[in-house]
C-alpha positions in Angstrom: 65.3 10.4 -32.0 61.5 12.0 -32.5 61.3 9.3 -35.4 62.6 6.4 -33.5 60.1 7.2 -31.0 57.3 7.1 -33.7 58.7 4.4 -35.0 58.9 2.2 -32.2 55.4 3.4 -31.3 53.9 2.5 -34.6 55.6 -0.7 -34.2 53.9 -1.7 -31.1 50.3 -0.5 -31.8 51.1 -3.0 -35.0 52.1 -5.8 -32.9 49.6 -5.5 -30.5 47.1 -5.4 -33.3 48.5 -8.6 -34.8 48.8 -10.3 -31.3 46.2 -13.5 -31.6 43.5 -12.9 -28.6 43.0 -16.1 -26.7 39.4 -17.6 -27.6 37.1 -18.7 -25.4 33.7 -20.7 -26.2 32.4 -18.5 -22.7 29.4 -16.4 -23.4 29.5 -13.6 -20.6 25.8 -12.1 -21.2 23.7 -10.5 -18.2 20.4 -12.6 -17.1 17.4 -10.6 -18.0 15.5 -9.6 -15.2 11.6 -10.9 -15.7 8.9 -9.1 -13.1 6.0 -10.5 -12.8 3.3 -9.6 -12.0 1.7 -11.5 -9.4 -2.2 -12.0 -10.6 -5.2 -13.0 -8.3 -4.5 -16.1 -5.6 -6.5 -19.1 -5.8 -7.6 -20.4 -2.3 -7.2 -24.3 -2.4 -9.6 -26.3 -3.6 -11.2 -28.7 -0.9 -13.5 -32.0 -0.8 -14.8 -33.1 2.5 -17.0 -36.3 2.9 -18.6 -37.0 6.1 -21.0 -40.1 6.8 -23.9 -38.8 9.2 -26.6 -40.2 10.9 -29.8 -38.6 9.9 -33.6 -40.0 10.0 -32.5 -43.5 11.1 -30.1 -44.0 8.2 -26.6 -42.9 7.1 -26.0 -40.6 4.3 -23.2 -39.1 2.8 -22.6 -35.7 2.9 -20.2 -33.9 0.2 -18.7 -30.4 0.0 -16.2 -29.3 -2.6 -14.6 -25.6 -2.8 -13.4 -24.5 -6.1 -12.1 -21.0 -7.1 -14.4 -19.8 -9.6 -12.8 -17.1 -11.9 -16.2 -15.6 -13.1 -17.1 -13.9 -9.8 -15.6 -10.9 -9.2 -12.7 -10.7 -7.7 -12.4 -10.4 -3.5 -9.1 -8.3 -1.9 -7.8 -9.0 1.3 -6.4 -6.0 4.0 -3.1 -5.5 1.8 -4.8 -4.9 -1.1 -3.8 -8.6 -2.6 -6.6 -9.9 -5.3 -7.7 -13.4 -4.6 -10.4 -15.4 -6.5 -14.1 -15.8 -5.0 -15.2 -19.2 -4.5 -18.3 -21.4 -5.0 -18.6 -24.2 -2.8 -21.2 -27.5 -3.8 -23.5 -29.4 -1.1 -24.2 -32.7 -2.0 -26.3 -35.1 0.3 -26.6 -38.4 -0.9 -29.6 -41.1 0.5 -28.2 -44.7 1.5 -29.2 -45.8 -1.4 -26.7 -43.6 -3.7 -29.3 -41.1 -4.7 -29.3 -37.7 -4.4 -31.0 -35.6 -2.1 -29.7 -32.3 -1.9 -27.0 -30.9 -4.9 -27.0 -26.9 -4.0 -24.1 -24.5 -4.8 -23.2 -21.5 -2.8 -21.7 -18.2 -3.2 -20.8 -15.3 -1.1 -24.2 -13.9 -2.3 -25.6 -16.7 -1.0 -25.4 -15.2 2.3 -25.7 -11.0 1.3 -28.3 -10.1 3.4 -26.5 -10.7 6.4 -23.1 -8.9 5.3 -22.1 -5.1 5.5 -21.2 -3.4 2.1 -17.3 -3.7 2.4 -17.4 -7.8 3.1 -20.0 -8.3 0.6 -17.4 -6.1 -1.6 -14.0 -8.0 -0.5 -15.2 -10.7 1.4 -14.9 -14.7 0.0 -16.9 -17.5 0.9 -14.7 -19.1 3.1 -16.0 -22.6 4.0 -19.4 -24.5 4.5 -18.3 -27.8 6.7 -20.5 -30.3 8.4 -21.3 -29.7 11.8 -24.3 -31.4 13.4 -27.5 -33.5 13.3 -30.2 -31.2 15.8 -33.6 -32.9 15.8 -34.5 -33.7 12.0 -32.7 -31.2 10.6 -29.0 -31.1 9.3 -26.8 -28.7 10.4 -23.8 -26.8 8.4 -21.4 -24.1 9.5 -20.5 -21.3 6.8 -18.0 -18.5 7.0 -17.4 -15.6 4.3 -14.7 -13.4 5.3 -10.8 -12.0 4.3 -9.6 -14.3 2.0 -6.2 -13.9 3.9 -5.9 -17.0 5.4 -3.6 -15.4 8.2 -6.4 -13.2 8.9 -9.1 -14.1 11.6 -11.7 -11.2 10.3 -15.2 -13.7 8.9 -18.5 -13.9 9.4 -20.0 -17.2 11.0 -23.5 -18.6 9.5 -25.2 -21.6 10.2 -27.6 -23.5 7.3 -30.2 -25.4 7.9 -31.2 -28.7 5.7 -34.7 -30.6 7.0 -35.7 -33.9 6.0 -38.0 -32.2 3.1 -34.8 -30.4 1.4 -35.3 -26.9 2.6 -32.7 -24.5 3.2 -32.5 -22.0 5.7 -29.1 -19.4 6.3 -28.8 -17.9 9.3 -26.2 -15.8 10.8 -24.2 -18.0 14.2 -24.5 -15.6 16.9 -23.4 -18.2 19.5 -19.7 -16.0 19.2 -21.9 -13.0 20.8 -22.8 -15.0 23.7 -19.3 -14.9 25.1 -18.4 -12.5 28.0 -16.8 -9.6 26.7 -14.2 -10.1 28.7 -13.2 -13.2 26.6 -14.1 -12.0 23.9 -11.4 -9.2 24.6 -9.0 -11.7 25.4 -8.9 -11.2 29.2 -7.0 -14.7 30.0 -8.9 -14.6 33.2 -11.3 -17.3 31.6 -10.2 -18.0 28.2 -9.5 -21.7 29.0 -13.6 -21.8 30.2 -14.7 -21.1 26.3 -11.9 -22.9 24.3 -13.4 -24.1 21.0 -16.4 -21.9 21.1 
């Protein structure tokens, strides 16, 4: 009986050996997992044109913002790296001339920023705003490149008919009760857009 038992034993592991395995041309593998790591952001490059009246004539007034990756690199309140930008004025005569052609960086406007903007801080924007007498007037912001975050500082430059250039810090936001300015609602709706 103990050899019938190893027999039948034997027997089995030999059929179950022999047995032919279904094939299948399913390749069960498991996906390798790629991290990676998430490099400096890129704010979006811009182009605004505007068409202003300025000495009795219309020019054309161009800015473009491009990241530029040869200026050190900015951080926002996280920590998160972002690319610096440089931003390009051109003012073009009616004639299709050019008048102005000046770029800008955030150093650009370092003697009015504390060491930890001038540090982090990108150059946000330079827009058109106004004509004011003879001179042409552009708004500026460097600040977080976070573009949740509300933390910049405003500037204002100055273009006059000869092609000078004058930065100035906008303290037109220090003007404003400090009661709005806290965010009493009181009289929010009296300095909307300001």
């Amino acid at each position: 009986m103990k050899y019938f038992g190893i027999a039948l034993l034997t027997s089995l592991c030999l059929f179950s050996a022999c047995k032919e395995e279904k094939k299948t041309t399913d390749i069960i593998t498991q996906k390798p997992i790629i991290v990676k790591k998430q490099g400096p952001v890129a704010l979006e490059a811009t182009d605004n044109t505007d068409a202003v009246q300025w000495l009795g004539k219309t020019y054309t007034v161009e800015i473009h913002r491009r990241s530029d990756k040869s200026l050190p690199l900015t951080r926002d309140e996280s920590g998160a790296e972002y690319y610096d930008n440089r931003i390009e004025v051109k003012i073009i005569r009616p004639d299709g001339t050019e008048f102005l052609n000046r770029e800008f960086t955030k150093q650009s406007f370092s003697s009015y920023l504390n060491e930890s903007t001038l540090k982090d801080g990108a150059l946000l924007a330079v827009v058109y705003n106004e004509v004011k007498d003879d001179h042409l007037l552009l708004a500026a912001s460097v600040g977080s490149p976070d573009a949740m975050s509300e933390e910049y500082v405003p500037f204002v430059i100055t273009i006059s008919r000869m092609g000078d250039i004058r930065i100035e810090r906008d303290n037109r936001l220090d003007e404003i009760p400090e009661d709005v300015q806290s965010g009493s609602s009181e009289t929010d709706d009296e300095y909307d857009g300001v």
